[in-house]
C-alpha positions as a LaTeX table, in Angstrom:
\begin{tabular}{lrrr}
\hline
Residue & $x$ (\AA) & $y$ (\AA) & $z$ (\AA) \\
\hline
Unk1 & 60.79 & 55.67 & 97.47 \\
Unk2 & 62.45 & 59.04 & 97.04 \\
Unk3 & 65.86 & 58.60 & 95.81 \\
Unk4 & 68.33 & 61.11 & 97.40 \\
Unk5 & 72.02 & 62.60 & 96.39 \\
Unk6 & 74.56 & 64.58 & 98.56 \\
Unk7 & 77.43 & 65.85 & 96.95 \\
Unk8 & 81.07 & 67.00 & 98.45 \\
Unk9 & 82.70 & 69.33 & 96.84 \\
Unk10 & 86.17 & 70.40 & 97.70 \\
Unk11 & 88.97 & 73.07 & 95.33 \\
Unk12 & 88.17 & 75.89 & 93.12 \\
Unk13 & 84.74 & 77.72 & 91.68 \\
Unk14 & 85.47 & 75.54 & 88.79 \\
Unk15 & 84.46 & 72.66 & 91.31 \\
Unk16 & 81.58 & 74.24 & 92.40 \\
Unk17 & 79.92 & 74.84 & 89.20 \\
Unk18 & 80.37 & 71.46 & 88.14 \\
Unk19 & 78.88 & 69.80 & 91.09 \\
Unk20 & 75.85 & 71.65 & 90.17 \\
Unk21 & 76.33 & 70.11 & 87.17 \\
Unk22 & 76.40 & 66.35 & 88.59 \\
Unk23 & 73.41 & 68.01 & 90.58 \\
Unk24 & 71.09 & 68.48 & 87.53 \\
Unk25 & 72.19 & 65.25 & 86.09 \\
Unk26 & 71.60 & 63.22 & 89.10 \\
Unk27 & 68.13 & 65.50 & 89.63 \\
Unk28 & 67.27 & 64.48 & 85.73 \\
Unk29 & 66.89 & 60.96 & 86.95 \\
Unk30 & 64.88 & 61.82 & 89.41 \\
Unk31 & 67.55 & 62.26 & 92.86 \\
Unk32 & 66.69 & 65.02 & 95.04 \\
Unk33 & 69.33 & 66.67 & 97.07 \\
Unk34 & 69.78 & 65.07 & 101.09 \\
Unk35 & 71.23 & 66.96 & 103.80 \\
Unk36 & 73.62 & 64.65 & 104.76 \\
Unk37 & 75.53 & 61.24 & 103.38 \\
Unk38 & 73.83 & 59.43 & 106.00 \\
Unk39 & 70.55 & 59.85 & 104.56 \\
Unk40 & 71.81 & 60.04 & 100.65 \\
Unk41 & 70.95 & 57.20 & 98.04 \\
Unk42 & 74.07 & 58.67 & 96.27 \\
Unk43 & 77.47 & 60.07 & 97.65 \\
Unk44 & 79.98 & 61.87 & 95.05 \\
Unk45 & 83.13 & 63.18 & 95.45 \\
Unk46 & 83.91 & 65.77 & 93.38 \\
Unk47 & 87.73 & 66.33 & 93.88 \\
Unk48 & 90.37 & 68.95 & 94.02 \\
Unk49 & 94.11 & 68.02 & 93.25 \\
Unk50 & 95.69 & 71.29 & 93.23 \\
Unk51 & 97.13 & 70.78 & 96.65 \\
Unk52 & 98.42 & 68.06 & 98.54 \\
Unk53 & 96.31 & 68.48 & 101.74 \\
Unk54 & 93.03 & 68.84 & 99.36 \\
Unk55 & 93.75 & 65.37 & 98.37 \\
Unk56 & 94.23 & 63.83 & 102.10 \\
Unk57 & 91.23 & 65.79 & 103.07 \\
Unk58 & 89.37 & 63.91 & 100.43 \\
Unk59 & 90.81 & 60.49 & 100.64 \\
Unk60 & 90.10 & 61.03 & 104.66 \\
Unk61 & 86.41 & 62.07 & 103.79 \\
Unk62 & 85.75 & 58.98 & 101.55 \\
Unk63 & 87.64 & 56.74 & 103.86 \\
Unk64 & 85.09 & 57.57 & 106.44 \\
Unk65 & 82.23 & 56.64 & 104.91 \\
Unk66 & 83.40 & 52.74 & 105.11 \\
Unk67 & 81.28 & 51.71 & 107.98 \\
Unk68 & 78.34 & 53.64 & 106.12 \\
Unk69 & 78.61 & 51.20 & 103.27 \\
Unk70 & 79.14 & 48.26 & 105.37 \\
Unk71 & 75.33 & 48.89 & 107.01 \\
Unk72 & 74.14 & 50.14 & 103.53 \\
Unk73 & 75.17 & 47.82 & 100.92 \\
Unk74 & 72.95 & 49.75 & 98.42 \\
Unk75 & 74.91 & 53.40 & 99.13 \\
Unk76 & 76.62 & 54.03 & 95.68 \\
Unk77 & 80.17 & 56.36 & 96.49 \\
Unk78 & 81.29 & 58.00 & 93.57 \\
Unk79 & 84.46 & 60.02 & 93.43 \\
Unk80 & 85.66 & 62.11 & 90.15 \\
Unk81 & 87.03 & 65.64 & 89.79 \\
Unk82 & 90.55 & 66.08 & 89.37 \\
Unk83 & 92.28 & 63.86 & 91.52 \\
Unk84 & 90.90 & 61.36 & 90.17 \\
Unk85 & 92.12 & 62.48 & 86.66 \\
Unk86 & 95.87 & 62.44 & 87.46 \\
Unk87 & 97.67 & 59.86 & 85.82 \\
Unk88 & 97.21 & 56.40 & 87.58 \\
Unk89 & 95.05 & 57.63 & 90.65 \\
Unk90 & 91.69 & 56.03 & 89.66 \\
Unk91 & 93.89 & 52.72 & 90.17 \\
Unk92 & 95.02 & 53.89 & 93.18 \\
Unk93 & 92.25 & 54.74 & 94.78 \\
Unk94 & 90.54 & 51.88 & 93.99 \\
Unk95 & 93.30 & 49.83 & 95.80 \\
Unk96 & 93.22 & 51.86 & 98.65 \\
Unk97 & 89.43 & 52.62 & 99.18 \\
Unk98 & 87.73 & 49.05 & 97.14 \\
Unk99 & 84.03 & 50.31 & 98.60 \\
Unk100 & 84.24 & 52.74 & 96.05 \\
Unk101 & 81.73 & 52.18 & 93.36 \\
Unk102 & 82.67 & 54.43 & 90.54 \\
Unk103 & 85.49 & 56.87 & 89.70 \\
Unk104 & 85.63 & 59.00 & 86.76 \\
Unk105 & 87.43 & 62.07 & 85.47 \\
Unk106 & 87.01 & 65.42 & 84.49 \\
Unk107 & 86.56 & 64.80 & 80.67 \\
Unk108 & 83.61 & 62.34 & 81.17 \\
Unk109 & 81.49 & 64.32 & 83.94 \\
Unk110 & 79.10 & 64.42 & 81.15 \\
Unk111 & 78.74 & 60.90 & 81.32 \\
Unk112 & 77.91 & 60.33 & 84.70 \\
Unk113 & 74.64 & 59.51 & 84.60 \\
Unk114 & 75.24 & 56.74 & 81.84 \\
Unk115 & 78.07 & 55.69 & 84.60 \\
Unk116 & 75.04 & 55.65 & 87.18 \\
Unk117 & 72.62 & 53.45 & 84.86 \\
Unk118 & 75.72 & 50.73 & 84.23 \\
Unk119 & 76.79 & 50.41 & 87.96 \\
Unk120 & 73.16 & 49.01 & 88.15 \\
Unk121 & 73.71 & 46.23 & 86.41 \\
Unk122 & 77.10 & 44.87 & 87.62 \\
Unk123 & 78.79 & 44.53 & 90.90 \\
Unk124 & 82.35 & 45.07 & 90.58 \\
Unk125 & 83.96 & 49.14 & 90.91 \\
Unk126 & 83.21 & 50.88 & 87.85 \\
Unk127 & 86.96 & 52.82 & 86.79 \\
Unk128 & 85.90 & 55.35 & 83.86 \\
Unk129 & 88.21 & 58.03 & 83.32 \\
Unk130 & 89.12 & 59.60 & 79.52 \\
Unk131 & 92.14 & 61.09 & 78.47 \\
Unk132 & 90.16 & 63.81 & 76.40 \\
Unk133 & 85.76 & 64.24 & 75.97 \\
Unk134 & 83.06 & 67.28 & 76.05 \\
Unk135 & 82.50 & 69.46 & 78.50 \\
Unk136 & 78.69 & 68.74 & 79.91 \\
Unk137 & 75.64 & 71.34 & 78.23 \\
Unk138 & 75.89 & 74.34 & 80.75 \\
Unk139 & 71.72 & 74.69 & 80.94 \\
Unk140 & 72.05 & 70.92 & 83.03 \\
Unk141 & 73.42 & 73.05 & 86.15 \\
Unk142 & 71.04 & 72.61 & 89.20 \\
Unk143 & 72.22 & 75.93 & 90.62 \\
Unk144 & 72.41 & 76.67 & 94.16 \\
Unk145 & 74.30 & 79.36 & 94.53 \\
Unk146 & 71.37 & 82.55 & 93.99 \\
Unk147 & 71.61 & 85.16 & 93.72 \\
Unk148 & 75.18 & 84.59 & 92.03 \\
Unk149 & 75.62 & 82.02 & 89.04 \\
Unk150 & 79.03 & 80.66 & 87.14 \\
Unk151 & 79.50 & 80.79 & 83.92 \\
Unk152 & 82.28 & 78.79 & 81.99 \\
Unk153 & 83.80 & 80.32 & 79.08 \\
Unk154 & 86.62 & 78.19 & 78.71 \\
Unk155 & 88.06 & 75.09 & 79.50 \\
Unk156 & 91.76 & 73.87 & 80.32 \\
Unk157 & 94.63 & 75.76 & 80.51 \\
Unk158 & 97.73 & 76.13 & 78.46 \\
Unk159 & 100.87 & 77.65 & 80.73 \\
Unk160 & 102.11 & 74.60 & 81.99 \\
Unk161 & 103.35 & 76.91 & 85.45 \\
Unk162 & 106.15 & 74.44 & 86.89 \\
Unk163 & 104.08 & 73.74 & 90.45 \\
Unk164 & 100.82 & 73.28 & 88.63 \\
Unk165 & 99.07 & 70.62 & 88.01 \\
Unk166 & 95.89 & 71.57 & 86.23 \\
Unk167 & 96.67 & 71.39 & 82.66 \\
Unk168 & 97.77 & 67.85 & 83.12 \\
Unk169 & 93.92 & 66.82 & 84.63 \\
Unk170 & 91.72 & 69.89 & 82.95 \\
Unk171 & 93.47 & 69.61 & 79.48 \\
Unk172 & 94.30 & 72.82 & 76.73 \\
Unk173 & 92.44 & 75.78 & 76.46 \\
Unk174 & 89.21 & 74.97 & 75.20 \\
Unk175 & 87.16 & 77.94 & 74.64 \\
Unk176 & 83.25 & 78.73 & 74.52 \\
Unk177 & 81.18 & 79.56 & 71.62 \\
Unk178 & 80.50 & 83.58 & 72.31 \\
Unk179 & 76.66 & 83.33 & 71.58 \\
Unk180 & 76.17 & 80.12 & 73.73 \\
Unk181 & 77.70 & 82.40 & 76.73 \\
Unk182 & 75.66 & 85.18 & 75.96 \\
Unk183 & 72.29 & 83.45 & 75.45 \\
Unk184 & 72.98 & 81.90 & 78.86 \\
Unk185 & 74.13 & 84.97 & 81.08 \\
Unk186 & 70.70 & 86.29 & 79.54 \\
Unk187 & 68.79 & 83.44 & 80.65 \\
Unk188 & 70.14 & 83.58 & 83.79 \\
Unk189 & 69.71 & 87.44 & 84.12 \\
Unk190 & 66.10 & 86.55 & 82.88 \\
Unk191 & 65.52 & 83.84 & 86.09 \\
Unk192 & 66.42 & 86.73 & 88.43 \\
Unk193 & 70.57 & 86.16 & 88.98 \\
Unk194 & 71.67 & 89.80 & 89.99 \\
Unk195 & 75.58 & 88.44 & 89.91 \\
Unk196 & 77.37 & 86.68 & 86.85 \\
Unk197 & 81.50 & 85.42 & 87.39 \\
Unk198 & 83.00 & 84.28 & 84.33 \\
Unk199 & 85.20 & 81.56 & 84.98 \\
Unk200 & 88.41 & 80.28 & 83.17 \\
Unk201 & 91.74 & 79.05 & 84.27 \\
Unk202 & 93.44 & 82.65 & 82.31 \\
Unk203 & 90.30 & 84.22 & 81.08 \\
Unk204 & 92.72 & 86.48 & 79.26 \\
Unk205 & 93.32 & 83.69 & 76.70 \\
Unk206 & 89.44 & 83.43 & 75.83 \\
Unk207 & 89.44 & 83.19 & 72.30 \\
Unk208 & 93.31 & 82.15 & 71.34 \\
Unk209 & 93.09 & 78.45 & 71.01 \\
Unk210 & 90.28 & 79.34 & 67.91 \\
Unk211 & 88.48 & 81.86 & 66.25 \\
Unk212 & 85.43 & 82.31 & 68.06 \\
Unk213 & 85.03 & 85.95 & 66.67 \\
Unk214 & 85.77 & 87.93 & 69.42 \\
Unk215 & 88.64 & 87.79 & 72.53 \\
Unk216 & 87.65 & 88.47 & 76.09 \\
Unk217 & 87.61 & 91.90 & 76.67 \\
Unk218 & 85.34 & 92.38 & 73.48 \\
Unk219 & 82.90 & 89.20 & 75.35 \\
Unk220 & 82.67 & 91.52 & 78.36 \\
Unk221 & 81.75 & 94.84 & 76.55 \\
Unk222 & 78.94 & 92.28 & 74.66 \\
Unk223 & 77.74 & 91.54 & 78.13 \\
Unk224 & 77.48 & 94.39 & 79.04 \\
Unk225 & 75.29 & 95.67 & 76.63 \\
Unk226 & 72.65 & 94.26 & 78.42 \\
Unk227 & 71.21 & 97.03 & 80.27 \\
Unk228 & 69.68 & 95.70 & 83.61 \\
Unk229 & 71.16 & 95.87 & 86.71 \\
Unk230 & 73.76 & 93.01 & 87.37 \\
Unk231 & 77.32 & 92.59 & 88.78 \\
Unk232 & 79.58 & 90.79 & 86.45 \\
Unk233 & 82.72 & 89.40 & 87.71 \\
Unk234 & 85.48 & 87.09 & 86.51 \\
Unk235 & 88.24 & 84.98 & 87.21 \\
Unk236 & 90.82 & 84.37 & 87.05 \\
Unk237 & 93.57 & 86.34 & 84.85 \\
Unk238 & 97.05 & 85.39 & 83.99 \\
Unk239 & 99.70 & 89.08 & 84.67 \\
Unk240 & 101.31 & 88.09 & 81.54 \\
Unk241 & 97.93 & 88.52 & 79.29 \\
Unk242 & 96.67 & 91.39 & 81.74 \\
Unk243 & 96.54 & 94.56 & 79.55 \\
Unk244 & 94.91 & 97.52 & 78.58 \\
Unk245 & 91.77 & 97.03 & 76.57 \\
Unk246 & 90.76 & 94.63 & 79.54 \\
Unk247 & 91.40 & 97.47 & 82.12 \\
Unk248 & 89.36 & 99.95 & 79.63 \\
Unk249 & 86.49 & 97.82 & 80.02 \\
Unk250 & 86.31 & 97.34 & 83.60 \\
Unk251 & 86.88 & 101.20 & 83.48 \\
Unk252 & 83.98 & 101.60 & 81.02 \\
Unk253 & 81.55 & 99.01 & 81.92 \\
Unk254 & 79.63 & 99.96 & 85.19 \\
Unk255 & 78.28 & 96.14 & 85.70 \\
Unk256 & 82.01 & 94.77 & 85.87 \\
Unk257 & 82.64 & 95.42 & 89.58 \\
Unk258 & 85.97 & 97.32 & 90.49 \\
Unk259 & 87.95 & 94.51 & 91.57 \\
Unk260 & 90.24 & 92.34 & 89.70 \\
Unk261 & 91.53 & 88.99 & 91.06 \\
Unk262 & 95.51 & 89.20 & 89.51 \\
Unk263 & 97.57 & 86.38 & 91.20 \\
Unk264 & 101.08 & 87.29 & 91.32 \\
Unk265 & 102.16 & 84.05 & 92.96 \\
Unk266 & 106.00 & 85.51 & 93.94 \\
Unk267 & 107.55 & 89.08 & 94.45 \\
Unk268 & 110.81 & 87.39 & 93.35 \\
Unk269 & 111.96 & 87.62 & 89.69 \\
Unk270 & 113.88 & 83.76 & 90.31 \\
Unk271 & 111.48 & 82.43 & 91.46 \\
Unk272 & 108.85 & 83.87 & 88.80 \\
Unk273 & 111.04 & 82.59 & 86.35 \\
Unk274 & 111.60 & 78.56 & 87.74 \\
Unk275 & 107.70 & 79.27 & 88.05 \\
Unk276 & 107.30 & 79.68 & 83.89 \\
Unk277 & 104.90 & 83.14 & 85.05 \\
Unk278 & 106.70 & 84.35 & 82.28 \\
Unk279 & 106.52 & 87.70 & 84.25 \\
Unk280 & 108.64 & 90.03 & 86.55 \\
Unk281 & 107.45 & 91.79 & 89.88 \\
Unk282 & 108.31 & 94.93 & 88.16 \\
Unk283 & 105.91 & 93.80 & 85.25 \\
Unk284 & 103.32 & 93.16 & 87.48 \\
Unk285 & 103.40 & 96.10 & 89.37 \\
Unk286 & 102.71 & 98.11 & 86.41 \\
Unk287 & 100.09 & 96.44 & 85.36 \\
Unk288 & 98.38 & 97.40 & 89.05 \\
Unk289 & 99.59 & 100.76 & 88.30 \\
Unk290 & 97.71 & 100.71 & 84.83 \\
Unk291 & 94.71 & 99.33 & 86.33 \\
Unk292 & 94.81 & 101.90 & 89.13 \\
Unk293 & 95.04 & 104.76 & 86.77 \\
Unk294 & 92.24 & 103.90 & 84.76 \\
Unk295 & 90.19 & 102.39 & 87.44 \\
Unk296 & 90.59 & 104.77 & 90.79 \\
Unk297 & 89.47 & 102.98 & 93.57 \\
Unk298 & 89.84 & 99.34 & 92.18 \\
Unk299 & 90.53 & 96.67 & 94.45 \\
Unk300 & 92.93 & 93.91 & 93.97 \\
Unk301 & 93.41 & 90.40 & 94.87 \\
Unk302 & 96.23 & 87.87 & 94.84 \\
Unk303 & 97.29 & 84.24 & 95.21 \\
Unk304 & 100.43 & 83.88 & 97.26 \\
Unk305 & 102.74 & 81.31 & 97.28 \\
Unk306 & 105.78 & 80.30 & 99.84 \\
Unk307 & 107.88 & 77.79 & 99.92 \\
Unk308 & 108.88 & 77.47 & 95.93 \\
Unk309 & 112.18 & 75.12 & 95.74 \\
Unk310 & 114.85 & 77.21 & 96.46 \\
Unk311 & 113.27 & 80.28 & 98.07 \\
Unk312 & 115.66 & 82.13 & 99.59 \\
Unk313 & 114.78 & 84.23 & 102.65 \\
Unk314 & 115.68 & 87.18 & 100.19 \\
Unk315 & 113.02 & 85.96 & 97.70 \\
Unk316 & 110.56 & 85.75 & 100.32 \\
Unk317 & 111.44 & 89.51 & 101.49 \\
Unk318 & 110.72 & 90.62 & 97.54 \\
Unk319 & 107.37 & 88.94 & 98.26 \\
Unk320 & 106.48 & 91.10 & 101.13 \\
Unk321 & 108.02 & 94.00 & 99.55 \\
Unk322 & 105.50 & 93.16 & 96.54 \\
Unk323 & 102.30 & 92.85 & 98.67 \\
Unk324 & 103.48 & 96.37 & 100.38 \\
Unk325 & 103.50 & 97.99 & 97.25 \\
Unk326 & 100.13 & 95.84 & 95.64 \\
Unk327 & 98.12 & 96.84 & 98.29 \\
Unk328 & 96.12 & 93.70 & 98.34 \\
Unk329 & 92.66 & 93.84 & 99.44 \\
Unk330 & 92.77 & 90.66 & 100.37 \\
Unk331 & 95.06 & 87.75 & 98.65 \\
Unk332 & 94.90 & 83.89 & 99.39 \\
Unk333 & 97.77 & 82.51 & 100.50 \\
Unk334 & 99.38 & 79.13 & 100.07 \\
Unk335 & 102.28 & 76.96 & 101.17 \\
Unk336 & 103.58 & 75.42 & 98.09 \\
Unk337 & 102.72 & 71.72 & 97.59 \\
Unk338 & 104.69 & 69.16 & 95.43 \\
Unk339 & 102.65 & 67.55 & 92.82 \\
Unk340 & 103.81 & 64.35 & 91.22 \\
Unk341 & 104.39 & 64.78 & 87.17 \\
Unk342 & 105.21 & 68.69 & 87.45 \\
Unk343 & 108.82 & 70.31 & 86.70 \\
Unk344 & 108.98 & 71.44 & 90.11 \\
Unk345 & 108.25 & 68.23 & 91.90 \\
Unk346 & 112.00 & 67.07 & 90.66 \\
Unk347 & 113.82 & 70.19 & 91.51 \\
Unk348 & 116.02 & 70.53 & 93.96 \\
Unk349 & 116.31 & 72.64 & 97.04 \\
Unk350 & 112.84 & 71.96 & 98.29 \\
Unk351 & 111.97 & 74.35 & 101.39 \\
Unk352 & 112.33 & 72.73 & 105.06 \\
Unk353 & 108.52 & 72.17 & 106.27 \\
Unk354 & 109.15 & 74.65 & 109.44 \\
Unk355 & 110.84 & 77.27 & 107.22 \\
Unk356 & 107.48 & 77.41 & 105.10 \\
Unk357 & 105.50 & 77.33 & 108.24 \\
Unk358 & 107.43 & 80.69 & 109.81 \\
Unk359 & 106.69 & 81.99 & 106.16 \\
Unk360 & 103.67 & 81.59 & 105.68 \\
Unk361 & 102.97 & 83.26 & 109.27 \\
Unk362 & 104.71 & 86.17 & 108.21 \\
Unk363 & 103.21 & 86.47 & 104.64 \\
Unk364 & 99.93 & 86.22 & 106.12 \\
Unk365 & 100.27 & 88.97 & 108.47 \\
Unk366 & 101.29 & 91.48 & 106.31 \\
Unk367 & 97.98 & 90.19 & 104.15 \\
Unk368 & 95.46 & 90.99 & 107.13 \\
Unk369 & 97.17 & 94.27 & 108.29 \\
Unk370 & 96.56 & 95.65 & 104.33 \\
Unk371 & 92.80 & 93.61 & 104.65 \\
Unk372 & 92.14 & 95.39 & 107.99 \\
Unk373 & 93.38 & 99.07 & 106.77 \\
Unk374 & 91.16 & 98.96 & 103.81 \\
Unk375 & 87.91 & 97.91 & 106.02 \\
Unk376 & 88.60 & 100.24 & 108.79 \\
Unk377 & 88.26 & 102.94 & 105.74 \\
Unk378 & 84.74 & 101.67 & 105.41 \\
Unk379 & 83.61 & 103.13 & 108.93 \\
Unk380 & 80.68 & 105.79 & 108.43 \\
Unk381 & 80.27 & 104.99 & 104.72 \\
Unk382 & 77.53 & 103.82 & 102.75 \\
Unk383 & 78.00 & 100.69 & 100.46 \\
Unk384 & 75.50 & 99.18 & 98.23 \\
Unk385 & 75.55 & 95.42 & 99.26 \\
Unk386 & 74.08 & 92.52 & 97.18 \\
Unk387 & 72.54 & 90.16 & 99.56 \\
Unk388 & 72.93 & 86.67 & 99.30 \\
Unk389 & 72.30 & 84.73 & 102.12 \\
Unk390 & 70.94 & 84.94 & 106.50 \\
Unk391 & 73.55 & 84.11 & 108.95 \\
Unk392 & 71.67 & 82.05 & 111.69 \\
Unk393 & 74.49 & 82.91 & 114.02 \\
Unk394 & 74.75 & 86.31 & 113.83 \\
Unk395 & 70.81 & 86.96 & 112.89 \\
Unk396 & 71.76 & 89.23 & 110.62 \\
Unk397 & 71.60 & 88.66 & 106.64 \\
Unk398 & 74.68 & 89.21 & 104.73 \\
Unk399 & 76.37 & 89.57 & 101.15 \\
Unk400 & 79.12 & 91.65 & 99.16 \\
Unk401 & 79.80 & 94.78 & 98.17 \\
Unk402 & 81.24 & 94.94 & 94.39 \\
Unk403 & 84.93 & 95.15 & 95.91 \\
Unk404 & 83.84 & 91.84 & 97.57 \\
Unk405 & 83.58 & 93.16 & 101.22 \\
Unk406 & 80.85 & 90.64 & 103.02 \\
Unk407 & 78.50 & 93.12 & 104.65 \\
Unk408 & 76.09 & 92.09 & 108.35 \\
Unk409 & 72.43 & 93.88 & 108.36 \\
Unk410 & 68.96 & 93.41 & 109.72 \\
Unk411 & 65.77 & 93.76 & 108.18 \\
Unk412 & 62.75 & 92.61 & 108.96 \\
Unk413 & 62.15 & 90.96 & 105.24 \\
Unk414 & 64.09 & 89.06 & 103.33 \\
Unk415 & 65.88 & 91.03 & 101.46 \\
Unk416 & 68.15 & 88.09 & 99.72 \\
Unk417 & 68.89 & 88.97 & 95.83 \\
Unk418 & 68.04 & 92.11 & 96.67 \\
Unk419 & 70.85 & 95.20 & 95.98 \\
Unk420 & 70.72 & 97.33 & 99.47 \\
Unk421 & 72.47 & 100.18 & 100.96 \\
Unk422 & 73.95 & 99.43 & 104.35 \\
Unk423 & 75.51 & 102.21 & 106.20 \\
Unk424 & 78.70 & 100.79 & 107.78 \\
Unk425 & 79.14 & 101.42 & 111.53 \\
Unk426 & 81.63 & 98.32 & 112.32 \\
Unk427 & 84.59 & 96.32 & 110.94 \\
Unk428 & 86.30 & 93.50 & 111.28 \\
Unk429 & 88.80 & 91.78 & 109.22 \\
Unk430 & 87.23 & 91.53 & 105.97 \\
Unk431 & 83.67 & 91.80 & 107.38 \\
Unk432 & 81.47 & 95.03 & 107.79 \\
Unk433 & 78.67 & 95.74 & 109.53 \\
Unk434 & 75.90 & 97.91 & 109.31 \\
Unk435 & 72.41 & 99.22 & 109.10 \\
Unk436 & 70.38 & 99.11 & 106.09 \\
Unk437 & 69.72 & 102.91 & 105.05 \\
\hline
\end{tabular}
C-alpha cells in the first residue's frame, strides 16, 4: 500500500523550507504527501521556539493526536525543529507526550530518514538530537510553494539579541558556498520559479564567518546577472549591518523588488541597548532615510516588539514615534515572550501581562492606519502582480505585487506563475483588488 506523510509546520520561512526538505526525504522513500494526519502513515512536527505561544500551540497540536495513535498503533509522530533543540526539551517532551516516536533537532534534519529506517526496528521513542551536524543538500527540497522558492544562504546566527533564542537551537553563522547558491537559483529559474527569497537569520553577515569570495551585496549583483525575468527577495537584515552598497544594489538591480524587510524591534534607545541591537532609533532611521534616497518609492517592513523588561510607557511612546516616522508598510508585531536560557529571561522588571496587552493594541493600530494609507494610494493604479495561487472563497486568483501587496483578479485561465497587470479599483487593509488589464 501507498505510504503517506503530512507534515505541520509552525515559525519562520526558515521552517517552511525545511519541511520541504523532510518532504523530499520522506518522498525519497517512497511517502507521498496526505491531506490530513488522519489519513497519514507519517506525522512530523516541525517546530518553532521563538515564542512561547508557538510552543503551546505545538505541544497542544501533538497532544491531540493521542487518541489517533491509540486506534493506529502503526502512526509514527515525529517532532523536531527548534523546540525540540533547546537544551533538555527532547527529554521533556518525551515525558510529557510518551506516544511520541522520534524527536530530533535542527542539526540532524539531514538524518531523518536514517531516524525513519531505525524506528523500524525497535519499539521504544527514538531521542536524536546533536549539538552541532550539516545542513541537508538543498536539491532534496520537495517544493510546494510555486511559483516562489527559498533559498538558504546561511545558517545560524551570531548576535546573541538578549530575548532571542535562535542562536542557542540554529547555531553560528554558517554560510553557503556562492556557486552552490547560484547553480541552484539557476536551476530553479530553469524549472519555471518566477520568485527567489534568500533567506538568513542577518543576511548582511553572508560571507563573515569565512571567505567564501564574495559578501552579500556582491551575491545579489551575481544573481542578478541572470537576465530573465524574476523577483528576487531576501530576508532578513540586521540595522546594524544595513548599509550602502546593499541599498546600491537594490537601487541598481531591477529583479530585487523595492522592499526591504528591516526589523527595528524598539523605537527606544534603552531598550535597544538591554536588547544587544547594537543600534539607536536615530541610527535606524537613517538608514531608512539612505534607503529612501537611493531607492524612491521603496517599501519597508518591521518586526515590533512590546513588552521588553522594563519598558516604560515612555519607551513604548519612542516606539510609536519610530513607526510614525518609518512609515511601515506593514510591520509584524509581537508581545515579547520569555525564553528560558536568554539574558532577558533573568532580568528584572518584566511587563504586567495586561500592560502588554493595552500595548500591543495600540502599537498595532498605528501599524494598520500606515498599512491602510499606503493601499488606499493604490486606487486607480496599475500594478504588475505575480500570481501565485486561486482563492476558492473569493473566486478570484491572487498574488503580490513586488512591494508585497496581495492583489484579487479574475480570469478565465489560470494565470498562476504568470506576471499580470491588474488595474486596482478596491482596497482593503493590505489587500487590493482589481481587474486584469
Amino acid at each position: 500500500m501507498e505510504k503517506k506523510y503530512f507534515i505541520v509546520t509552525y515559525g519562520c520561512q526558515m521552517n517552511v523550507h525545511e519541511s520541504e526538505k523532510l518532504a523530499g526525504i520522506l518522498r525519497r522513500r517512497g511517502y507521498t504527501a496526505a491531506a490530513c494526519a488522519e489519513e497519514a502513515d507519517v506525522v512530523v512536527f516541525n517546530t518553532c521556539c521563538i515564542r512561547e505561544n508557538a510552543e503551546n500551540h505545538a505541544y497542544g497540536n501533538i497532544g491531540a493526536l493521542k487518541k489517533l495513535k491509540r486506534s493506529r498503533p502503526g502512526l509514527l509522530i515525529a517532532v523536531g525543529g527548534c523546540m525540540t533543540q533547546q537544551e533538555g526539551a527532547a527529554e521533556r517532551l518525551h515525558k510529557k507526550l510518551p506516544f511520541v516516536d522520534i524527536v530530533f533537532g535542527t542539526h540532524n534534519l539531514y538524518k531523518f530518514g536514517e531516524l525513519l529506517d531505525k524506528k523500524a526496528g525497535q519499539k521504544k521513542a527514538l531521542l536524536s538530537v546533536e549539538e552541532q551536524g550539516r545542513e541537508p543538500e538543498e536539491d532534496i527540497a520537495f517544493r510546494t510553494s510555486y511559483p516562489n522558492a527559498w533559498v538558504n544562504i546561511m545558517y545560524g546566527c551570531n548576535n546573541f539579541c538578549t530575548y532571542c533564542i535562535v542562536p542557542y537551537v540554529r547555531g553560528r553563522e554558517r554560510s553557503r558556498d556562492p556557486e552552490a547558491v547560484l547553480a541552484e537559483v539557476r536551476g530553479l529559474l530553469d524549472e519555471g520559479y518566477k520568485e527567489i527569497t534568500l533567506l538568513g537569520q542577518n543576511v548582511n553577515s553572508y560571507g563573515t564567518d569565512r571567505d567564501v569570495g564574495m559578501n552579500f551585496p556582491q551575491l545579489l549583483r551575481r544573481i542578478c546577472e541572470d537576465g530573465r525575468k524574476f523577483r528576487l527577495r531576501f530576508m532578513t537584515s540586521n540595522p546594524k549591518d544595513f548599509g550602502e552598497e546593499l541599498v546600491r544594489a537594490v537601487a541598481e538591480c531591477p529583479q530585487l523588488c523595492r522592499l526591504v524587510h528591516l526589523p527595528a524591534q524598539s523605537g527606544s534607545d534603552r531598550i535597544l541597548r538591554l536588547m544587544n541591537r547594537k543600534y539607536t532609533a536615530e541610527e535606524y532611521l537613517k538608514k531608512v532615510e539612505m534607503l529612501r534616497k537611493y531607492v524612491p518609492g521603496c517599501a519597508l517592513t518591521s518586526d515590533l516588539m512590546v513588552g521588553f523588561p522594563t519598558e516604560t510607557e515612555e519607551d513604548f511612546r519612542r516606539t510609536l514615534e519610530l513607526v510614525e516616522a518609518a512609515s511601515f508598510s506593514a510591520a509584524f508585531t509581537f508581545v515579547y515572550s520569555r525564553r528560558s536560557g536568554t539574558k532577558a529571561a533573568a532580568m528584572d522588571g518584566q511587563v504586567p501581562e495586561e500592560v502588554c496587552k493595552e500595548r500591543i493594541m495600540r502599537l498595532v493600530e498605528a501599524v494598520n492606519a500606515q498599512t491602510r494609507r499606503l493601499s488606499e494610494g493604490y486606487a486607480g493604479k496599475t500594478v504588475e502582480i505575480l500570481c501565485e495561487d486561486r482563492d476558492e472563497k473569493r473566486g478570484l486568483w491572487m498574488g503580490r505585487d513586488e512591494f508585497g501587496r496581495m492583489g484579487y483578479f479574475a480570469d478565465e485561465a489560470d494565470p498562476v506563475g504568470q506576471f499580470v497587470n491588474v488595474r486596482v479599483k478596491d482596497t482593503s487593509g493590505i489587500s487590493l483588488f482589481g481587474e486584469r488589464v
